[in-house]
One Martini backbone bead per residue (centre of mass of N, CA, C, O) as a GRO file, in nm:
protein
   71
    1UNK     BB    1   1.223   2.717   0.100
    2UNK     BB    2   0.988   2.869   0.334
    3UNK     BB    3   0.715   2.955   0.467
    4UNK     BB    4   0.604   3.117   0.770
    5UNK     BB    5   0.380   2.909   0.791
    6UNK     BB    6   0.536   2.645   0.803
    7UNK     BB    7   0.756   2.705   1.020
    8UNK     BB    8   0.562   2.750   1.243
    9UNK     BB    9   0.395   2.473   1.196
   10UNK     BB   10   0.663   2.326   1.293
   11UNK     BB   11   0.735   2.446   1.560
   12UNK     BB   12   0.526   2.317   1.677
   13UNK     BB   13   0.555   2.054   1.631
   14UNK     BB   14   0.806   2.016   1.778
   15UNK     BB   15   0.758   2.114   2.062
   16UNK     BB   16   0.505   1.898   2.124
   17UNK     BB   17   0.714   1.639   2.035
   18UNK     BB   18   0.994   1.703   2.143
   19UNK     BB   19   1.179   1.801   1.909
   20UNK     BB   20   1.297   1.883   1.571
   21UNK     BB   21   1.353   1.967   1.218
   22UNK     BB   22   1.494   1.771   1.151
   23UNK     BB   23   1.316   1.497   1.221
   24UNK     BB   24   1.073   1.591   1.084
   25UNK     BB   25   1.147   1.619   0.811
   26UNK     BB   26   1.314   1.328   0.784
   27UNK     BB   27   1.074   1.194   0.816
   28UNK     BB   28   0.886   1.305   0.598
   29UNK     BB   29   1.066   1.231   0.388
   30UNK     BB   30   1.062   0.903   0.428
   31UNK     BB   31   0.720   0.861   0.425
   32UNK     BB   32   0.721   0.957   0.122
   33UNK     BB   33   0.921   0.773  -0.041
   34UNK     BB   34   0.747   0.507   0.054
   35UNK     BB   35   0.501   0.608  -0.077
   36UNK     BB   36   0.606   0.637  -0.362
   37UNK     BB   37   0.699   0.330  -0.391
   38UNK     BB   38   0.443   0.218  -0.337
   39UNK     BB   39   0.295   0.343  -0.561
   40UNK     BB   40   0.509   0.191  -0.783
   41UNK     BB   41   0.376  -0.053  -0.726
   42UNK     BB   42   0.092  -0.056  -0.775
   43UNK     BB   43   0.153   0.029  -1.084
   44UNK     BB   44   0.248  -0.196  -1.170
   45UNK     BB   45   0.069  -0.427  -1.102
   46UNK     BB   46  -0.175  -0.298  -1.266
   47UNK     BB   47  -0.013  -0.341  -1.542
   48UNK     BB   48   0.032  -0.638  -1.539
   49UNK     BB   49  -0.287  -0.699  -1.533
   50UNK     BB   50  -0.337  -0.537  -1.813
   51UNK     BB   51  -0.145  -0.762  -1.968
   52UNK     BB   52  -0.228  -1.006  -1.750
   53UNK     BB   53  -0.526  -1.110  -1.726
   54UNK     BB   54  -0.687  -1.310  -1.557
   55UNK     BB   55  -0.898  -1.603  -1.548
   56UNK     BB   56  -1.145  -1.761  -1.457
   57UNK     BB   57  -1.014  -2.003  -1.375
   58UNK     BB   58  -0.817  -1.884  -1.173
   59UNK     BB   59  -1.016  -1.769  -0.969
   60UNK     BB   60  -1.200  -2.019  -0.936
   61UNK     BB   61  -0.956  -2.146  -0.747
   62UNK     BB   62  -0.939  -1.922  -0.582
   63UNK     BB   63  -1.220  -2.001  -0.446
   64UNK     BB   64  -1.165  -2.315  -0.343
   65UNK     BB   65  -0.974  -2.203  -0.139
   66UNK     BB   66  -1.136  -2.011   0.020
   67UNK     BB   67  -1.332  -2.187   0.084
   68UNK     BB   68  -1.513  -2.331   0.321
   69UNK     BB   69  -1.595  -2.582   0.482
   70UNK     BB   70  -1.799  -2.888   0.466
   71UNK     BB   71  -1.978  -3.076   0.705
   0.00000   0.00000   0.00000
């Protein structure tokens, strides 16, 4: 169920994309479930790094290649 003003906010939006209800939802229902997936791999990611956090010398690593050469 959704509230009237929910209803009215999607028609007016499908209008307006010449679309219907069902893809305008279909979509937002899929790009919430990718953004849910994304978060929840950023959350491992996050958690990973604070059980096995980088060593100064891995950076240090790491900013040697990444600096430009020098002339």
């Amino acid at each position: 169920m959704m509230d009237e003003d929910l209803v009215q906010a999607i028609d007016l939006a499908v209008r307006r994309a010449r679309s219907n209800r069902s893809r305008l939802i279909r979509d937002a229902v899929q790009r919430h479930l990718a953004y849910l997936q994304q978060q929840q791999q950023e959350e491992a990611h996050r958690q990973g790094y604070e059980r096995h956090p980088q060593t100064v010398e891995e950076l240090e690593a790491w900013e040697r290649i990444q600096a430009w050469p020098k002339d």
